[in-house]
N, C-alpha and C positions, 0 to 999 in steps of 0.2 A: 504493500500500500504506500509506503514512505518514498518509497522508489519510484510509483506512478504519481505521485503530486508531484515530488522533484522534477520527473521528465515533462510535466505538463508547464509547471512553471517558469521549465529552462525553455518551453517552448514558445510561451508565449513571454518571454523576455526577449526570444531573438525574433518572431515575429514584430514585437515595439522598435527593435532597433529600426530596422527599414525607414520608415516614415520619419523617424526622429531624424534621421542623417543632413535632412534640407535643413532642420530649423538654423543650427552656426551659419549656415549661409542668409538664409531670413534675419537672421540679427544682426550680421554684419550691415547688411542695406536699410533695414531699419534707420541704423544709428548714424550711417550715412542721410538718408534723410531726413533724421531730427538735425544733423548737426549742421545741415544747409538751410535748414527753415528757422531752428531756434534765435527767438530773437534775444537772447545773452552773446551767441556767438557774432550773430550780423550785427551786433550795437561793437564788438572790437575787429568787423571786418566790414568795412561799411559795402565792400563792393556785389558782400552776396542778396544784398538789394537786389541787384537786376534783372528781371523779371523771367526770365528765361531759367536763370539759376534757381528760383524760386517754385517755378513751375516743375523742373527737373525733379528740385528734392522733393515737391510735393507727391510726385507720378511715382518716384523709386519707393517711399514712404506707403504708400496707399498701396501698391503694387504687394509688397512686400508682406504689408497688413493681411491684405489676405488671406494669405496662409495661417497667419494667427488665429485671426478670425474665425478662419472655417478649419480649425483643427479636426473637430469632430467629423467632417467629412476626407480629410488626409487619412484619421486610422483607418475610416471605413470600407476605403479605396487600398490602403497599404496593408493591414491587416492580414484581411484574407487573400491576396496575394503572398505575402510571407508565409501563412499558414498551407497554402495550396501544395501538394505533392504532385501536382500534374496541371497544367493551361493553367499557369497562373494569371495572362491577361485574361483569361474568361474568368477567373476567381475576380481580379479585382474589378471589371467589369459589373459582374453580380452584386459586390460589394454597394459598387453607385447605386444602381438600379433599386436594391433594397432600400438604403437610405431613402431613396427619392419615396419610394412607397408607403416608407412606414412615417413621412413627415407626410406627406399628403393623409396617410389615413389616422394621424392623429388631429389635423385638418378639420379633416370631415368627422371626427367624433366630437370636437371641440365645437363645430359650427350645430349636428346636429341637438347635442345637448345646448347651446347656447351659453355655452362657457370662453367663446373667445372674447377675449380682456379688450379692453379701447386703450388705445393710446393716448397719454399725456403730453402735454407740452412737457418739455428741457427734457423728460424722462424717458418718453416714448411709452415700450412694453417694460421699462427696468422696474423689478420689486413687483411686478404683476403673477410670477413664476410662469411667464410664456414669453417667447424670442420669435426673430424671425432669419430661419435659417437656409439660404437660396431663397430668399423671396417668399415662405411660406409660412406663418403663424402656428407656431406647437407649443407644447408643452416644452419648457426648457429644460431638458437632460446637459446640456452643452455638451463637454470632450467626451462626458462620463458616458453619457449615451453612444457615440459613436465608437466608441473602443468595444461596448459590452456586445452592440449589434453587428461590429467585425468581426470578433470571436464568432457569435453563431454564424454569421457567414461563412467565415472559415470551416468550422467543425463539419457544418450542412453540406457543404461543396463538396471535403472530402469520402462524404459516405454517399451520392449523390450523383456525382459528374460519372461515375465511369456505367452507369446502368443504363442497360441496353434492350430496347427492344424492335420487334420486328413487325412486318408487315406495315400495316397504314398507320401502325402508332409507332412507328420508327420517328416521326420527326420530337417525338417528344424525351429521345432516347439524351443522354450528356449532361450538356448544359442546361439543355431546358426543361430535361427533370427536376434539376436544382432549381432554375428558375420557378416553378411552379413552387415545391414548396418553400421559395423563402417568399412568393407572394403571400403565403398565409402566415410567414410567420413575422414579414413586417406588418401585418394586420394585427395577430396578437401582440406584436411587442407595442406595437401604439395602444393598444387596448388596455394595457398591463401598468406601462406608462401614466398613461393618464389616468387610472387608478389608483395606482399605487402612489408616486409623484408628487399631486398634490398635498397628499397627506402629510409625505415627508417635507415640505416647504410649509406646512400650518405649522409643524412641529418646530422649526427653526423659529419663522414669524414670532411664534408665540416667545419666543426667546429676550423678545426685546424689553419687556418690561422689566426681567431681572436683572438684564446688562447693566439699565438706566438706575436701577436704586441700589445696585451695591456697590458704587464708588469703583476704588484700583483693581478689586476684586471683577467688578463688570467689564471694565476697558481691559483687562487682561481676556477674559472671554470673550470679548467683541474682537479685538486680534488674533485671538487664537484660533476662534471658528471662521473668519475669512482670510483664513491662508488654509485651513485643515479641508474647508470646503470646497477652495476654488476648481480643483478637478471635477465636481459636479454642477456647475453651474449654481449652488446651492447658497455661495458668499455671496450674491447679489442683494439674498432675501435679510443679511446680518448688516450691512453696512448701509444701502438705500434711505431704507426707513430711520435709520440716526443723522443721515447725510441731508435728505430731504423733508422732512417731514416734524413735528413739533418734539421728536422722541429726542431729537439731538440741539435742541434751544429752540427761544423764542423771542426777538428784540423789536423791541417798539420804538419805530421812527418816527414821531408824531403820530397821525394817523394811518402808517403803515407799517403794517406786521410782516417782519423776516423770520419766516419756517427752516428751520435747518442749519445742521453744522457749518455747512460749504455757504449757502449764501449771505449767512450770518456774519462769517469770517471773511467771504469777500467783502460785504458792506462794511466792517471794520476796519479794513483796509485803508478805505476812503474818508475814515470818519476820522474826528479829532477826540478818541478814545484813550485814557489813560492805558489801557492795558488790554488785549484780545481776551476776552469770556472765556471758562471752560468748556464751551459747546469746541472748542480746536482741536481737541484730545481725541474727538472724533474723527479726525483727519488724518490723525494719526499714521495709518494705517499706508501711508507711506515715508515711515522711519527708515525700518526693517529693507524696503527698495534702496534708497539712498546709500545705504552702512551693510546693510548681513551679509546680501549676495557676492560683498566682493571677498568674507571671510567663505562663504559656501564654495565659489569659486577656489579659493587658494588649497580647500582643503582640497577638492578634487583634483587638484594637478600636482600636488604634492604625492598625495598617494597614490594615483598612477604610476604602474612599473613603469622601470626607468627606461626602456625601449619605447613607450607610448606617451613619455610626460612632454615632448614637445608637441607631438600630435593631439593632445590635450588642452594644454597651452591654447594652440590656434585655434582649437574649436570653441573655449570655454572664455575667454578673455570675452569675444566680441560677444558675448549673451552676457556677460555681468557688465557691462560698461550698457548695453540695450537696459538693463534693468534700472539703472540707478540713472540714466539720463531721462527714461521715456517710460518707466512702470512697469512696461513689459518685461514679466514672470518669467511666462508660460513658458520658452523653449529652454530653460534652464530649469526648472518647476520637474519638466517631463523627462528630464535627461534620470533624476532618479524617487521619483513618485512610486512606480512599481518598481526599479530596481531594490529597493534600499525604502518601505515603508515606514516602519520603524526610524529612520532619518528626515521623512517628512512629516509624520509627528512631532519628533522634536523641532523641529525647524517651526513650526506651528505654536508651539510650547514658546521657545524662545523666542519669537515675534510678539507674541502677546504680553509675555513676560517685559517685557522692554518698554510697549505700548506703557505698562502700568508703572515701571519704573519711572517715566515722565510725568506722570501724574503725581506721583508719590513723592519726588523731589520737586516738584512744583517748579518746570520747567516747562515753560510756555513760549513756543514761537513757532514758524511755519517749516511744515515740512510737508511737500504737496510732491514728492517721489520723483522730483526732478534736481538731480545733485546741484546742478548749476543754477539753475533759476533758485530756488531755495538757498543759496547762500547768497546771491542778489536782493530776494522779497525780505530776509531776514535783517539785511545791512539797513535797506531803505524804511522797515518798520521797526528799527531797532527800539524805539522809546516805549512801544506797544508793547515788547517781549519782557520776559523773564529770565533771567538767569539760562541763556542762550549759549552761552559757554560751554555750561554742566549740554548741552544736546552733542556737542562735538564729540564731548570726553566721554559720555556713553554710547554716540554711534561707535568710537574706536575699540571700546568694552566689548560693545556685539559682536564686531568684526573678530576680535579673537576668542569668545566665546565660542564663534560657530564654527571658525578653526581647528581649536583643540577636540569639541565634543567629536563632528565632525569625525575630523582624524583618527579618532581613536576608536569611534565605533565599526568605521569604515575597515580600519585595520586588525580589529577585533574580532567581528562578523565575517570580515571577506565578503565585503557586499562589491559587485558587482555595477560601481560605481562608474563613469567614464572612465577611461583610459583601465578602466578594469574588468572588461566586459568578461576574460575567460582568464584561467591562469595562465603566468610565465612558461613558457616551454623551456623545458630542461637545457643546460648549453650541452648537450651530449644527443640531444631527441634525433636533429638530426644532422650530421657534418654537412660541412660546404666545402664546393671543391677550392681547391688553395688558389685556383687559377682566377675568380669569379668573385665577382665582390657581392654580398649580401644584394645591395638595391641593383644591381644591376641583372640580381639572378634572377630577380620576382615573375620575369613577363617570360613564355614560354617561346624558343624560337621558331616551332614545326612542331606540324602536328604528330610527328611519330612520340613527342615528350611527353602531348598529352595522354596518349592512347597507354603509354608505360601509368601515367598516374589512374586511370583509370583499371588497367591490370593490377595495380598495386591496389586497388579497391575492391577488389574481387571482382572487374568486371559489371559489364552494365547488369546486369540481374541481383548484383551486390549490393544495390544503389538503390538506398530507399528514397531519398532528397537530397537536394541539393542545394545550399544557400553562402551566403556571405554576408558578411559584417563589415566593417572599416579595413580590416586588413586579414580575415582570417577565411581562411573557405571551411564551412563548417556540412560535413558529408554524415547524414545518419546512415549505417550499413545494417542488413540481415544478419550474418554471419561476422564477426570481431575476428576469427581465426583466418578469414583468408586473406587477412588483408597482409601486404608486402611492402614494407618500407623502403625495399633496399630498389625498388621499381618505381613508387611515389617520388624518391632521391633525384631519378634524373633529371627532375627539372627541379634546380635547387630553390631550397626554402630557409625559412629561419626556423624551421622547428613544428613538430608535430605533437599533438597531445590527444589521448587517449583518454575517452573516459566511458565505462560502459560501453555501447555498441552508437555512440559516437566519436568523429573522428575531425580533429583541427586544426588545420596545414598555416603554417604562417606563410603567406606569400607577400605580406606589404600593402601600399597604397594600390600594388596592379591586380589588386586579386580579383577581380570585378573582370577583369581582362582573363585574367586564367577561370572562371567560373564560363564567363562565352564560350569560351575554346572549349572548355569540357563541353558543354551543351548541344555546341554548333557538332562534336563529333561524337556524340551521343546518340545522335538523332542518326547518324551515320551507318551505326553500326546493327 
């Protein structure tokens, strides 16, 4: 039993890597776009004014966003392609098509019951517990739903795609068996959804009144549960309601009433107020942006073996530098959510914790999850703040907080953090020829190398899957005893690792390149 959870978990671990691989690249353009639009950087570069430039950053920025945006639709598309043992573009093909069906038919369960929410001004659908995802009004699952509805895509495909029938119900034989039932089963999952779903968002809602009357104690669980939740779309329903609405203050301008933390603190702004309200503390919840991710960051490139800690480096810098200029989490968020849960807990733990720390030393000033504007709004409201100092000297506290904890659970656990996705290969797993330098061996030069590595697999009938990671071709086999290393060898590698009736060839950055070659002469044989 212990063995089939493990292999299930390893599998949908390597399934998540796929999809996750875009996000370093999505954050690098992100930040690229914040960094040509922000107006901290055009007020000390007056020339990225000019409209073109402007425009540029806004297209790379919004471009970019997307991906963010529609994460839930990435897993549901990468998922079940990573999960697939056979046509994988028909797996993530079906993957879309489900989504598209189970948002539509919670659509039409939403419309038929008359439960679709109206939109608000400034807010839209926010704090309503329904989104609008591809243009269509549902219940909002966010990422949480689109990962849980890739898996059963996945699972379904595999037991699914390969049945076969004959005569005049031949056309219903493959793919479009699967297709049939996952039409019912995005029916029931919107069904289930929107059952079950709301309940759990009443359950949260209802959260608010104790946040609000128990002082450090509540702003500790209003940061805790909108980091703990964000994978389900769930922190919208923790934070909104204090952000927007009388839960998070109330100030009277003459005859007009300002509802909410955020526009309370922006009209403060502009006011000539001794000192910003506690309604700020609310806002809080972009400290932890500013200060943790770049302790979250260091732990993960630290602990990265020492062959992956520059390729870690490059991918992990540009998502924590996205975090603390522009808020954006998520592609750093998912890099170990599932790898490492127990690390996103704490990381939730210690966001909150901190939240209340500022309260509790009664430190007041703005921190709106943008490093540099935030140390601008803070200079310019300086007479309004508190004890603005003590904010520095505890984001630096966080920063190594999340370092050491980090670090040592990481290294404790063997959590399967970036740059730590599988273990080290032995320096002995496999020699290199003396003549052949390690990067230059990665890429195969003829196909007669591959056909040996494929022999050293037992052969195609050997070969239950086939996949890759960032640098590792990861081969599940039938049989563990036919396999032949000293045939795998001829196309050198940095090392092989064994484990059960899995098998993991380090080839480098080109293994993407040697996983085609295998495929392309797979099909071959």
């Amino acid at each position: 039993m212990k063995q089939k959870i493990t292999g299930a978990l390893e599998t949908f671990s390597k399934a998540m890597v796929q999809p996750l691989m875009y996000l370093s690249a999505a954050g690098i353009l992100i930040v690229v776009g914040v960094l040509l639009t922000n107006s901290t950087i055009i007020g000390f570069l007056p020339f990225l004014q000019w409209g073109p430039i402007q425009v540029l950053g806004k297209l790379i920025y919004n471009a970019a966003m997307a991906i963010i945006n529609n994460l839930a639709v990435v897993f549901v598309v990468g998922i079940p392609a990573a999960l697939a043992k056979n046509d994988k573009h028909k797996a993530a093909l079906l993957g879309l098509m489900t989504y598209l069906m189970y948002l539509i038919s919670s659509n039409t369960l939403l419309t038929v019951t008359d439960q679709l929410a109206e939109e608000r001004p400034l807010l839209g659908l926010i704090g309503t517990g329904q989104s609008k995802i591809l243009g269509i009004q549902c219940v909002d699952m966010s990422v949480f739903g689109g990962i849980i509805l890739g898996c059963i895509v996945g699972w379904i495909f595999n037991r699914t795609s390969q049945k076969r029938f004959k005569g005049a119900l031949q056309i219903f034989s493959g793919a479009n068996y699967s297709y049939i039932w996952l039409l019912f089963t995005a029916i029931l999952f919107a069904l289930v959804s929107n059952t079950v779903w709301p309940v759990v968002q009443g359950w949260i809602s209802a959260l608010g009144g104790l946040i609000k009357s128990t002082g450090a104690f509540g702003i500790f669980l209003y940061g805790f549960l909108e980091r703990l939740l964000l994978p389900t779309g769930l922190h919208h329903l923790v934070y909104t309601p204090f952000q927007f609405s009388d839960l998070g203050g109330v100030l009277q301008l003459g005859e007009t009433t300002v509802v909410g933390a955020y526009p309370i603190v922006m009209a403060e702004m502009n006011l000539p107020v001794e000192q910003f309200s506690e309604s700020i503390y609310y806002t809080s919840i972009g400290f932890t942006k500013m200060f943790g991710y770049f302790g979250i960051g260091a732990a993960f490139i630290y602990t990265a073996y020492p062959e992956n800690r520059k390729k870690t480096a490059t991918t992990i810098i540009p998502l924590v530098i996205t975090a603390c200029l522009s808020s954006i989490t998520e592609p750093i968020d998912f890099m170990f959510i599932f790898a490492a849960p127990l690390l996103y807990f704490l990381h939730s733990v210690i966001a909150g914790l901190f939240m209340a720390l500022l309260k509790v030393f009664g430190v007041i000033a703005l921190w709106n999850g943008n490093l540099l504007s935030s140390i601008l709004t803070n200079l310019a409201n300086a007479d309004k703040t508190q004890r603005m100092w003590l904010m520095w000297v505890l984001g630096l506290v966080q920063i190594v907080v999340y370092f050491v904890v980090f670090t040592f659970l990481i290294k404790k656990f063997n959590y399967h953090t970036p740059g730590r996705e599988s273990e080290p290969a032995p320096a002995s797993a496999a020699p290199q020829p003396q003549s052949e330098p390690v990067k230059a061996a990665a890429k195969p030069q003829n196909s007669d190398g591959i056909v040996s590595v494929i022999q050293g697999l037992g052969g195609k009938g050997n070969i239950n899957t086939l996949e890759n990671c960032i640098t590792r071709l990861r081969v599940n086999v039938k049989d563990v005893s036919l396999i032949d290393e000293t045939l795998i060898n001829k196309v050198p590698n940095s090392g092989i690792v064994k484990k059960g009736n899995d098998l993991q060839i380090i080839y480098g950055l080109q293994v993407a390149d040697v996983k085609r070659e295998v495929e392309q002469v797979l099909q071959t044989m």
